[in-house]
C-alpha positions, -999 to 999 in steps of 0.1 A, spaced: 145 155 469 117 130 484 144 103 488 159 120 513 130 110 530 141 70 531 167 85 554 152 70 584 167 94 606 151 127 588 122 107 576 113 106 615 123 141 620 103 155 592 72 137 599 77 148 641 86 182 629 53 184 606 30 169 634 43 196 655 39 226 630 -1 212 623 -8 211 662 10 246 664 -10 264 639 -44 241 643 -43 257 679 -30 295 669 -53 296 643 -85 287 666 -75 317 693 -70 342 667 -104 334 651 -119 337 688 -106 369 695 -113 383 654 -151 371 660 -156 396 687 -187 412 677 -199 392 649 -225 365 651 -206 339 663 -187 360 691 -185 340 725 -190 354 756 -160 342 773 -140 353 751 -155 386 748 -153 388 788 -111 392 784 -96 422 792 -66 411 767 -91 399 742 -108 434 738 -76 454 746 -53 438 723 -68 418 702 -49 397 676 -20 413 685 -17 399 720 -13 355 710 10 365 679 33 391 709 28 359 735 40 332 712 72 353 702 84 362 733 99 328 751 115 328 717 134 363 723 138 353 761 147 319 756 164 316 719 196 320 734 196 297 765 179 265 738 207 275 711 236 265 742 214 242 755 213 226 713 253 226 718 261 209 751 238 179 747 224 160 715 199 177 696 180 141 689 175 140 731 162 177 729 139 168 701 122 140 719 122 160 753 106 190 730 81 164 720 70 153 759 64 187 766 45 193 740 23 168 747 17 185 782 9 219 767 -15 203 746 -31 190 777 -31 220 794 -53 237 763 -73 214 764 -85 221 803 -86 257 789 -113 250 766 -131 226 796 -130 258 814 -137 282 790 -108 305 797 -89 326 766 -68 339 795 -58 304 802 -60 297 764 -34 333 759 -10 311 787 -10 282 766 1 301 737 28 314 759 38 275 769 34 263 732 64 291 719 83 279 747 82 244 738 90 258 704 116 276 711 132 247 729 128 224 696 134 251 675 178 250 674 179 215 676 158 207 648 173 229 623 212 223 638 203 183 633 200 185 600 232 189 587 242 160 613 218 139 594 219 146 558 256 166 555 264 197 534 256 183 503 219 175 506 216 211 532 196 225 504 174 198 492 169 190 531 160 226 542 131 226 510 118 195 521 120 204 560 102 240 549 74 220 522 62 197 546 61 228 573 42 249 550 18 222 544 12 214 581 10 254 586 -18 250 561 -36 221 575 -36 237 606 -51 268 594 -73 251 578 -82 225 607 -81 254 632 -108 280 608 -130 243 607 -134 239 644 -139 273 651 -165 276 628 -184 240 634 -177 233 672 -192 257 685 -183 269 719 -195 233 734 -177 214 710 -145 230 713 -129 212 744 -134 181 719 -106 202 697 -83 195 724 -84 156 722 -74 160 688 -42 178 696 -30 159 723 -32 132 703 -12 150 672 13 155 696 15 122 712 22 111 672 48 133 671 69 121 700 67 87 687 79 94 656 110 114 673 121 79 686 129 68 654 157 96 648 193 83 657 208 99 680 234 118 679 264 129 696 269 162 714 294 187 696 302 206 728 297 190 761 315 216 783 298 240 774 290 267 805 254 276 800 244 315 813 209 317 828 211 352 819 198 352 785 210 386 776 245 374 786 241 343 766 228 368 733 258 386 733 279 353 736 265 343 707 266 373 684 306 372 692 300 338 671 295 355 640 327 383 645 345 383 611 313 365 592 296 393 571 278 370 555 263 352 585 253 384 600 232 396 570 218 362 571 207 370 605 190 401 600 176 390 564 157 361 584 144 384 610 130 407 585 117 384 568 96 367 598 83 404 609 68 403 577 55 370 576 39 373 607 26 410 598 7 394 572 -7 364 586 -25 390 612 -29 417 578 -44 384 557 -69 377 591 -84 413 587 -81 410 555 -107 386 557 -133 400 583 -129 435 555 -142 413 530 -167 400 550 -159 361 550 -170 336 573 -140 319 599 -135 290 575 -129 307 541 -107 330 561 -85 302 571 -84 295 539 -71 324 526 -33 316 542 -36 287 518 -31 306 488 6 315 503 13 284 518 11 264 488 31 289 472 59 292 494 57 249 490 58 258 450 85 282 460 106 260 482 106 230 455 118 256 432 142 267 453 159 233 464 159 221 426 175 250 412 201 248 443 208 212 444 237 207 463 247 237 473 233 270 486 218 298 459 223 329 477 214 345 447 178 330 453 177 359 483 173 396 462 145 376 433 124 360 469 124 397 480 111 410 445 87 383 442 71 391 474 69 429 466 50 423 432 31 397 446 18 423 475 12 447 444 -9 428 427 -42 430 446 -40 467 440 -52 456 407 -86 448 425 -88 453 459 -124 435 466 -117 403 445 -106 373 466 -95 353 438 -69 380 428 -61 384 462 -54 345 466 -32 346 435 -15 379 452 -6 358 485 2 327 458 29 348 444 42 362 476 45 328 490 66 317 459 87 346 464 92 336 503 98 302 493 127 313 475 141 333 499 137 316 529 156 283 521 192 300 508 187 323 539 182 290 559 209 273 548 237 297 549 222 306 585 229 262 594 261 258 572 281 292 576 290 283 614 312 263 630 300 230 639 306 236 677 289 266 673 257 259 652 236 253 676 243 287 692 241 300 659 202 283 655 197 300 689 206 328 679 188 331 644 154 317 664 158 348 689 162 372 656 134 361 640 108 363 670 123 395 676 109 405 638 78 385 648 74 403 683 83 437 662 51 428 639 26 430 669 29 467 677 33 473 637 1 459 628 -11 479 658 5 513 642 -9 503 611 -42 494 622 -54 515 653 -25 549 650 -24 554 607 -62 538 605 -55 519 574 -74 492 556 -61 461 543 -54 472 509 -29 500 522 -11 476 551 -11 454 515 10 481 502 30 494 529 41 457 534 58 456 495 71 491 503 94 477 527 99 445 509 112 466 480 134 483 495 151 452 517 156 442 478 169 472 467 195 464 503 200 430 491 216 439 461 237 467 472 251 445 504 250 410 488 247 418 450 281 391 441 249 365 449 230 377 426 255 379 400 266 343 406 232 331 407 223 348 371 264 333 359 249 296 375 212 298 356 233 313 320 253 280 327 227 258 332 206 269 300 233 261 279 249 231 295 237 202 306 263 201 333 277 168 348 295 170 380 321 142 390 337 139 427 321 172 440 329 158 478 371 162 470 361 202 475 367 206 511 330 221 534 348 248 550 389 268 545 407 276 516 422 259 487 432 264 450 417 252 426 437 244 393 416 237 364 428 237 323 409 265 301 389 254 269 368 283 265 349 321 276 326 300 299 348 285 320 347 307 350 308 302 348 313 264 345 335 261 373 310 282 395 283 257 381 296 227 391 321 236 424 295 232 459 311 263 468 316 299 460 346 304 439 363 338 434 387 338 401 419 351 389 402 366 356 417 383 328 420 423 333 406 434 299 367 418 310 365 442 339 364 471 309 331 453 296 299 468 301 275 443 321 304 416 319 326 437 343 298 444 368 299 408 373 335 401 375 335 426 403 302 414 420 318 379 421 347 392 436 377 383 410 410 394 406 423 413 378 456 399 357 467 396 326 501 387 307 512 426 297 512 431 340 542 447 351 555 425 379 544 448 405 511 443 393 513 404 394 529 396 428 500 418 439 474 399 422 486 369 436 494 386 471 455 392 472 443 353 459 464 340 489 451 366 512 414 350 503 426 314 506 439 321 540 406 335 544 387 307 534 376 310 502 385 295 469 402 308 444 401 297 413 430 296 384 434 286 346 470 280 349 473 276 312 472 310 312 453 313 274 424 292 258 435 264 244 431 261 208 429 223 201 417 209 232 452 200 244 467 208 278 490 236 277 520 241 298 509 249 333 523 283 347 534 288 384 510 316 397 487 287 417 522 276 433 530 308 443 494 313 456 496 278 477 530 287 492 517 320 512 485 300 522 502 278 550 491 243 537 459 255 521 457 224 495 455 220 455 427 210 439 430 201 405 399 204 384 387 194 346 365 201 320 356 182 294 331 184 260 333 224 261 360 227 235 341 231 197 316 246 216 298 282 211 320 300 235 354 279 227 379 281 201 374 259 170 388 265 132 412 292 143 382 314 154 359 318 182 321 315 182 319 289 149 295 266 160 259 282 159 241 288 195 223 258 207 213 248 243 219 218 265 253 208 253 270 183 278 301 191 298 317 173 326 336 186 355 356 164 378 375 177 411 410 156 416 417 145 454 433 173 472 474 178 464 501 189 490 509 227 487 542 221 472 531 204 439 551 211 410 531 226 379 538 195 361 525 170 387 493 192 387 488 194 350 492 155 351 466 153 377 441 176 355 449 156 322 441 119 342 406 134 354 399 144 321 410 104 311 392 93 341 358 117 330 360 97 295 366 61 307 327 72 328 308 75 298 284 52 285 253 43 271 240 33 235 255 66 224 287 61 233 285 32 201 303 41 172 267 33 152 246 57 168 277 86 162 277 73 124 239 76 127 241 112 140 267 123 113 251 110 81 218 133 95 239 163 92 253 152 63 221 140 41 233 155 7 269 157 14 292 136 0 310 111 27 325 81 3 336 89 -30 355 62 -54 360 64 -87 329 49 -101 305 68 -79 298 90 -48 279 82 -20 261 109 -5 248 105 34 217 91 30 231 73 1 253 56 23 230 47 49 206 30 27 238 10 10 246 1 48 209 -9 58 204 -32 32 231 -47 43 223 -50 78 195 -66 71 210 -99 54 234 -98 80 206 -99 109 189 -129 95 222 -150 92 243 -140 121 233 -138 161 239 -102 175 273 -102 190 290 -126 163 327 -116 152 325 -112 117 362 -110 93 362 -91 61 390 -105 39 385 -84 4 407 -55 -7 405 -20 -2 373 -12 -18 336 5 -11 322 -28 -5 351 -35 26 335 -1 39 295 -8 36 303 -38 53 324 -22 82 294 -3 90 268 -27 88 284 -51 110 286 -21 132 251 -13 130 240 -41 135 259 -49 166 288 -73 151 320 -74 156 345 -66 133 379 -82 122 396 -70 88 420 -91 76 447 -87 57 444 -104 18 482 -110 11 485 -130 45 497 -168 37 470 -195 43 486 -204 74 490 -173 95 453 -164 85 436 -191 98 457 -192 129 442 -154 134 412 -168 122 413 -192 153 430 -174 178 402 -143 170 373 -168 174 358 -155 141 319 -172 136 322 -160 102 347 -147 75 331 -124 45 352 -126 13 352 -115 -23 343 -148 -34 379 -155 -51 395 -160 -18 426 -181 -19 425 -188 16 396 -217 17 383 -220 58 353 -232 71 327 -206 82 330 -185 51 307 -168 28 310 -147 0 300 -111 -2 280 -118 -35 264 -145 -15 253 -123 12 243 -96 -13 219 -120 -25 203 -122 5 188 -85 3 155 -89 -4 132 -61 -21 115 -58 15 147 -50 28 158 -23 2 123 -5 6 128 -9 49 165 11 43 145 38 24 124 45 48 149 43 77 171 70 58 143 92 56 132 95 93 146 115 120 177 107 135 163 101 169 138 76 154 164 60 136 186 55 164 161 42 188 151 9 161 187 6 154 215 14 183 191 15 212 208 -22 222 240 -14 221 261 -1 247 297 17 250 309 -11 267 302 -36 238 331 -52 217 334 -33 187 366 -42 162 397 -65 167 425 -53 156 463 -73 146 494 -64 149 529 -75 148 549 -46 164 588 -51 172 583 -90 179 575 -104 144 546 -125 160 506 -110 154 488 -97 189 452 -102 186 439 -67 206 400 -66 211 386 -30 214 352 -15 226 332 8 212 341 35 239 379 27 229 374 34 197 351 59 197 372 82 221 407 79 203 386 88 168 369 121 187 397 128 202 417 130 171 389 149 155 393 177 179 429 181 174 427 177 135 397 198 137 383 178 112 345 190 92 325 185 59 347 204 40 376 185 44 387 156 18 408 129 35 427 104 17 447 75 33 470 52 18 471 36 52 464 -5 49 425 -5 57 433 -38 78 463 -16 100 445 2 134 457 33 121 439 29 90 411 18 101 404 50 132 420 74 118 417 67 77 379 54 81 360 64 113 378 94 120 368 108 85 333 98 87 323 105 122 343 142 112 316 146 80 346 149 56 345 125 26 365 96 28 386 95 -7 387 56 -15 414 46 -44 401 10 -55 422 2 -84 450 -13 -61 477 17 -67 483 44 -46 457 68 -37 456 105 -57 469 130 -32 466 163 -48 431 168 -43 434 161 -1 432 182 26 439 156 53 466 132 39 476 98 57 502 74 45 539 59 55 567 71 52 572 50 20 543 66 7 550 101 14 587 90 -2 566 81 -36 544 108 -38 576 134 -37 593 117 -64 558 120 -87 555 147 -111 520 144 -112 518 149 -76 544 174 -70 544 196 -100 539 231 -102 549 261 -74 524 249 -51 516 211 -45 485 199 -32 474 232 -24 446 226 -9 469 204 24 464 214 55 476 185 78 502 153 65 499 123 96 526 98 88 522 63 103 542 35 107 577 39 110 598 69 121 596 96 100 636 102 86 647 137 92 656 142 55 621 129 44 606 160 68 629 184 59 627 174 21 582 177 24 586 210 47 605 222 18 583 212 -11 549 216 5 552 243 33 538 219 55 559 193 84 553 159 84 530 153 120 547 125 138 531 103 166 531 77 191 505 52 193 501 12 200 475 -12 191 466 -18 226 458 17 230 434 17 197 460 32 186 470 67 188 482 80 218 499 114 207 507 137 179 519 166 167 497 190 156 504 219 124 512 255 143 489 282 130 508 312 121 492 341 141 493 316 175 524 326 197 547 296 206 526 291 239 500 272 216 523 252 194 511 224 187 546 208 168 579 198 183 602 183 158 619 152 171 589 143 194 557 127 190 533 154 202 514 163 233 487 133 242 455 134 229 426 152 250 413 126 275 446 106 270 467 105 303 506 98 301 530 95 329 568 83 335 574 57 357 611 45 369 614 4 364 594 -7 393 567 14 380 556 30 411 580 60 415 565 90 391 596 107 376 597 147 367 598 163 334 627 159 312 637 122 331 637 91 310 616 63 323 584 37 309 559 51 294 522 46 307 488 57 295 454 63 308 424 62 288 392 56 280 413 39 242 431 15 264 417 -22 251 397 -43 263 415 -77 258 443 -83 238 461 -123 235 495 -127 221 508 -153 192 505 -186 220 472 -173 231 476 -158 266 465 -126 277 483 -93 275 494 -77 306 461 -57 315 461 -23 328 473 -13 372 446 11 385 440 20 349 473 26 334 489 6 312 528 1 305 534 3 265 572 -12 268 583 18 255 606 44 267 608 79 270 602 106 287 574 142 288 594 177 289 579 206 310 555 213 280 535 183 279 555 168 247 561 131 244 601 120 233 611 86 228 639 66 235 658 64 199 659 29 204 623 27 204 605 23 172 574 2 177 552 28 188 563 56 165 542 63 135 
């Protein structure tokens, strides 16, 4: 919050508005100690010589500071409106200088009537600084920072309201009557300060310049309550804030006898306000943190709570002042709460041409409470003859029951509030592109649906109050339909009758036009594996009886896998654990006509643009190795046929490696592996990846020729080989070579690695790398015959490999075996790093044949392969084949229709066909195996196509010129969107592929996405099948 402060313009007004507040209080503090010292020691006799000193007391400088407030609110609130606040400030300031002036010749002249006028000029010059001060700030700061702005406008007024107290208690007490007219220097020259820091605050313009000012205040009142027709809100804003300061200022004349009761000198008892200004500081922090950038009306009914308890307390023991400073501690906390939500809905609800009325207004409310406070504390004291203690408990009487009002009259704050904390706690939540939701009128917002929380997330992270379209069945819930109805949601659900839907809808338009926003999950089900669904057409027939209220599409992102999601075909798998990240992102704002497929296409490229964001050392695919091998210590994650490694088996294997590769190669160095499908090709993988290398594996049964060609065109520093290599270049070394390296130190350092803490571990190994960092390079030949050398980054990688392992659902008890070329991209994300970032263990066949199938439950290979593995008895035999096969990807070619039909047939299980490219690292979409008690709305297959696109993936159709965006079901280019698109790729002479426009990039390929989100190629196209 404090760097709202290098803000020149509210730096300048903070600091005036502070000097201002101290001088206020400093001074209002000294004449209420005057007039509370009649008959005590240090009584004066000119003070005791007033009629209105010894007639009303206390009561009389709290009733004459309130009242130009009540007389003059309204006229200052116009006045705020028709010319710039800044030139009101600064004219606010001169005047207060002269008031200042004129208390000081009271004291000369040893006058409290004078001093009682004084007071009378000093709310005057208040009242006129007053609107313009609070109206500025949103002019200054905007909506965004209203919150933070308000707690640090109320902090630093708290604090001055405490130095003044404190000031004003000093000089009373230590002046002495010939002193004091020395007090008055000292505010003169406060408020000389002040104006000059008011020069510094830019000025700004007026919002309404015509504006006819009545000189009948009561006139000008009433025009101003006709301001807040129609705003319920507003209104019990209003009346909350005026209650609220009849209290305050109850209590700061309650606190004051409080004091004399207990018998304290004038100093202590200016102390004793300190206790509740530094917690209504405390309170306001709190307050502004947990509100951020928006306003926590919710904050309002736990303020009002807080105070009563806090009032309670001292009931505890009434003649102890320590419990009665942690009493008005825990009152002001509760005040800080609730004033700064109360403040802020008071500046941002209005109009801007009519927030300065508005301020007006609210300032002639609350001296009204403050005015209504003086004959109270009269009734209180002098007509019911209580002490103290009892006003003490009278005062959380009626602070109870405005809390018990707050919840019946604004109880959907409260329930939103508790909804936003529940979200916090268990989500670290990560807001992109709040600004795209519009300040003030309606609009719709579109968002996909990954889990229960959603509703709670979107509240969470949208700056304004959403109301939802929420499924009927939760308003049957105990606790969890008081809130749906609290927040104001609509019931539907998918068994409606029609009647029952076009109502439903009837009533989310009637709120748009309203201004509110409504929220929908137009998927119309929770998706269950991360993919987009098809969009309905309920938020289209919302937006078209909203004349031109505009579509905002919204995502969210990291919440599927989650507690509240759906994961392994069931909800609530993943045990409870707190501060998960998610990420929201708001779209720009869509015409009101958008078609549910341009929509969904909108959400599905924020959730592409939320990925490409990310960054970091743990966006490296070592520190996600790192974090998988913790979980999985003692489970197996390589196994070969001579041996399996178990997690920290692996690391240490990895480690020792590491080290010889740190001594002989710089950080950054692009390392090829040409050896055969083996363990050793993997514990190298990995330790060049740990160790912040870069990775090229090359293909063994290349001629001599084409490899060093790649070898050049790659820029390899070095090339690891098996040390029979028939492919002699410079720059090479064999593995056993490197192996040798290893020293004992180094074996003994990878023990104790394994064996610490993943954190720990991470920080001496990862902590240098970054997302951004080049990771592999991967080859390919695709449909031209001639090898493209495509360079990829560890955020490219890393995203296509989670994102796969959300849709495959991939875990520790899965066995995956891939007869995929280890050297192919394929292979290598989806056979290696997909099955060891997933925890399953990566089945390795080293003696050169294919690998065993039967035992899989994730199976990868060619077509070819699949082809081979049917025609084996071994393989095939029995009623039930590879029973254990849940999902069969098959990659590089087309899949034949009689190849799918003939495996559906034999295994139970289709064939998952996909589209990918190299340059996208690789996979783009697939199809995904339908689970049998899903209805068609979830299915994840579609014979004939290639799937939906992976989550965070973005895919569009564009006609030749790639600008116009064709509709479902039209053939065009295909693009994509993604954090996997490469970072560099260089064809066979060298130059550089085509790189991406705004983000996208063309794959060559044709084809076209039908209304449910499924990809179909062009049957002319084969490269980018697999």
């Amino acid at each position: 919050m404090l760097r709202l402060l290098k803000h020149r313009s509210f730096g300048a007004l903070t600091v005036s508005q502070f000097l201002g507040a101290f001088n206020d209080n400093a001074f209002k503090m000294l004449v209420l100690l005057l007039v509370a010292s009649l008959g005590g020691a240090n009584s004066l006799d000119w003070v005791a010589s007033s009629w209105a000193a010894q007639t009303f007391g206390q009561a009389a400088p709290a009733f004459l500071f309130a009242l130009p407030f009540v007389c003059l609110g309204p006229l200052t609130g116009a006045l705020a409106d028709r010319l710039s606040k800044v030139v009101i400030i600064r004219a606010a300031n001169l005047l207060e200088i002269c008031v200042m002036l004129a208390a000081t010749l009271g004291l000369v002249l040893r006058s409290y009537d004078g001093l009682l006028i004084t007071v009378f000029l000093m709310g005057a010059q208040s009242a006129l600084f007053g609107p313009a001060k609070y109206g500025v700030i949103k002019e200054l700061v905007g909506g965004r920072e209203l919150s933070r702005a308000n707690a640090l406008i109320q902090a630093s007024t708290m604090i001055a309201i405490l130095l003044g107290n404190v000031v004003g208690g000093f000089l009373t007490g230590h002046m002495g009557g010939d002193m004091l007219p020395w007090a008055g220097a000292w505010y003169v020259s406060f408020a000389v300060l002040g104006w000059l820091f008011s020069l510094g605050i830019e000025r700004t313009p007026a919002v309404d310049p015509g504006r006819v000012i009545r000189p009948n205040p009561i006139a000008e009142f009433r025009n101003h309550w006709r301001a807040t027709e129609g705003q319920r809100d507003l209104v019990l804003s209003l009346l909350a804030s005026a209650f609220f300061y009849m209290v305050a200022a109850l209590f700061v004349t309650v606190v004051i006898s409080y004091g004399t009761w207990l018998g304290l000198p004038e100093a202590r008892i200016g102390l004793l306000n300190a206790a509740t200004i530094v917690g209504i500081i405390a309170g306001a922090w709190a307050a502004g943190r947990v509100s951020g950038e928006r306003t926590e009306g919710g904050l309002v009914p736990l303020g009002l709570i807080g105070m009563a308890v806090g009032t309670l307390l001292i009931h505890w023991d009434p003649q102890s002042v320590n419990l009665l400073r942690f009493s008005l501690f825990c009152m002001g906390f509760g005040a800080g709460l609730f004033t700064i939500p109360i403040r802020c809905l008071i500046q941002g609800l209005p109009a801007p041409e009519q927030r300065g009325s508005i301020q007006g207004l609210a300032e002639t409310m609350d001296f009204i409470g403050i005015l209504l406070a003086a004959p109270l504390y009269l009734l209180l004291e002098k007509g019911l003859d209580l002490t103290p203690p009892e006003m003490f408990l009278v005062g959380s009487g009626l602070m109870a029951l405005a809390a018990i009002a707050s919840l019946a009259l604004a109880g959907q704050f409260l329930a939103r509030f508790v909804l936003m904390f529940l979200t916090r706690s268990l989500y670290r939540l990560r807001v992109l592109h709040a600004e795209r939701v519009p300040d003030h009128g309606g609009a719709v917002i579109v968002s996909n649906h990954v889990s229960f929380v959603d509703a709670m997330l979107v509240y969470g992270a949208c700056p304004r109050p959403v109301r939802f379209l929420m499924y009927r069945d939760y308003f049957n819930m105990p606790l969890v339909g008081w809130f749906v109805r609290r927040m104001g949601a609509i019931p539907v659900s998918s068994q409606d009758t029609e009647e029952q839907k076009v109502e439903a809808l009837a009533r989310a338009a009637d709120m748009v036009r309203r201004g509110h926003l409504v929220c929908l999950f137009s998927e119309g089900a929770i998706t269950r594996s991360g993919s987009l669904l098809t969009f309905s057409t309920g938020f289209a027939r919302i937006a078209e009886q909203t004349n031109g209220a505009p579509i905002i599409p919204m995502s969210l992102d990291r919440v599927w896998g989650s507690l509240f999601s759906f994961s392994k075909n069931r909800f609530f798998e993943h045990p409870l654990s707190f501060g998960r990240p998610v990420d929201a992102s708001f779209g720009d704002p869509l015409p009101t006509d958008s078609s549910p497929s341009v929509v969904r296409a909108a959400v599905q490229e924020l959730i592409a643009e939320q990925r490409l964001a990310r960054g970091g050392w743990r966006g490296s695919l070592g520190f996600r190795f790192l974090v998988t091998v913790s979980r999985n210590r003692r489970n197996v994650l390589l196994s070969t046929p001579r041996r399996d490694f178990t997690g920290a088996e692996l690391l240490e294997a990895v480690l020792e490696r590491r080290a010889a590769l740190q001594r002989c190669l710089r950080r950054g160095a692009r390392v090829g592996l040409l050896l055969p499908r083996s363990a050793e090709l993997v514990l190298l993988q990995l330790a060049l990846t740990l160790s912040g290398r870069v990775v090229a594996v090359l293909d063994p049964s290349m001629a001599a020729g084409e490899l060093e060609d790649l070898i050049q065109r790659a820029r390899l520093d070095l090339v690891l080989h098996g040390g029979e290599s028939s492919h002699p270049a410079p720059n090479t070394m064999s593995v056993k070579r490197l192996l040798d390296l290893v020293t004992p130190s180094d074996r003994s350092h990878a023990r104790r690695l394994g064996r610490l803490p993943t954190l720990w571990t991470t920080r001496s190994l990862v902590r240098d790398q970054d997302a951004s960092d080049l990771a592999l390079i991967f080859f390919s030949s695709g449909a031209t015959g001639q090898r493209k050398v495509v360079e990829a980054s560890h955020a490219c990688v890393l995203s296509n490999v989670q994102s796969l392992l959300q849709v495959l659902v991939v875990g520790n008890r899965d066995r995956v075996v891939s007869a995929l070329p280890p050297w192919s991209p394929l292979g290598q994300t989806c056979g290696l790093w997909a099955s060891l970032l997933g925890g399953a263990v990566h089945c390795l066949d080293t003696n050169g044949s294919r690998p065993d199938p039967k035992t899989a439950t994730i199976l990868l290979g060619t077509p070819s392969d699949y082809r081979a593995w049917l025609g084996e008895s071994e393989v095939m035999g029995g009623d039930k084949p590879m029973p254990g096969l849940r999902s069969a990807i098959a990659g590089g070619r087309n899949v034949p229709q009689e190849l799918f039909d003939q495996f559906l047939q034999r295994t139970g299980l289709p064939l998952l066909a996909g589209f990918g490219a190299t340059e996208l690292c690789p996979v783009v979409s697939v199809n995904l195996p339908d689970h049998p008690d899903l209805s068609p709305r979830h299915s994840g297959l579609r014979p004939g196509s290639v799937g939906r696109p992976l989550p965070g993936v973005a895919v569009r159709i564009t006609d030749s010129g790639g600008e116009a965006l064709l509709e479902p079901d039209q053939e065009g280019w295909i693009e994509v969107k993604g954090p996997n698109v490469m970072s560099a790729g260089f064809d066979a002479q060298g130059k550089a592929l085509p790189q991406t426009h705004e983000g996208w990039c063309r794959t060559g390929d044709r084809g076209h996405l039908d209304k449910d989100g499924f990809l179909w190629l062009d049957e002319t196209a084969a490269e980018g099948r697999f």
